[in-house]
C-alpha positions, 0 to 999 in steps of 0.5 A: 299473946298466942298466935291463933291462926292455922298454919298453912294447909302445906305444914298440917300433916297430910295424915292429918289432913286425910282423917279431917277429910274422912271426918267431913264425908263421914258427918256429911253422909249421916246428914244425908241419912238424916235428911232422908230418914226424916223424909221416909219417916214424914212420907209413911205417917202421912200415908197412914193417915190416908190409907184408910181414906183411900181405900175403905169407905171413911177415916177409920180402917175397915178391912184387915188389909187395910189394918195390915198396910197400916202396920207393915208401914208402922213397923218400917218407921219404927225399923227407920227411927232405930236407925236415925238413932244410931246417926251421931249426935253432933249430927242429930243437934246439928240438924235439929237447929238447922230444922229450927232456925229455918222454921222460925225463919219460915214463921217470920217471913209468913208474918211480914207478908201477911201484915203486907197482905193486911195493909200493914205494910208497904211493899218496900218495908216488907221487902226490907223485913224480908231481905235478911231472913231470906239471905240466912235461910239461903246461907243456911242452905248453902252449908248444908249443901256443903 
């Protein structure tokens, strides 16, 4: 059989270790710029839905400038997802399974301490449960910090 190992950093080419380099920071910038694409986009659409609370008298909007407000937001998330669509796909699948596997994480560790809350549950069968959903999502963000 073949030897499937890497051969050691002093053999690979540093050219090639340069572009591998490159190719790392590169992915890691358009996670950034995913991650706070998605924070800028979350942040206006909840505003949206406030504004016309805050400023006029109830829920709907009732003045021009409110409606204006409105839209300039609604423009700049549309303007945000044309750019987070341009961030590579590798990227947007990357981080959508990150969103996913940290919500069904979120999900399961809710439920364990709610079944704790009811009784259910003793302290230390709710600690067991937990444990490992909590050691993933602590190593899942540890690779994103990477």
């Amino acid at each position: 059989g073949q030897n499937c190992q890497r051969p050691p950093a002093w053999r690979v080419p540093l050219s090639q270790r340069f572009r591998a380099n490159r190719l790392q920071q590169h992915f890691h910038a358009q996670t950034r710029a995913q991650q706070v694409i998605s924070a800028f986009i979350a942040a206006h659409m909840q505003a949206q839905s406030e504004i016309a609370g805050f400023f006029g008298s109830d829920e709907s909007v009732d003045s021009p400038a409110e409606a204006v407000v409105i839209l300039e937001s609604q423009i700049e998330v549309f303007k945000a997802s044309a750019m987070r669509a341009r961030i590579s796909k590798p990227v947007q699948k990357k981080m959508a399974t990150a969103w996913e596997v940290n919500h069904l994480c979120e999900q399961y560790r809710r439920f364990i301490t709610s079944a704790h809350g009811r009784g259910v549950l003793t302290g230390r069968e709710t600690e067991f449960l937990v444990e490992p959903v909590v050691e993933v999502m602590h190593s899942f963000r540890r690779k994103q910090a990477d």
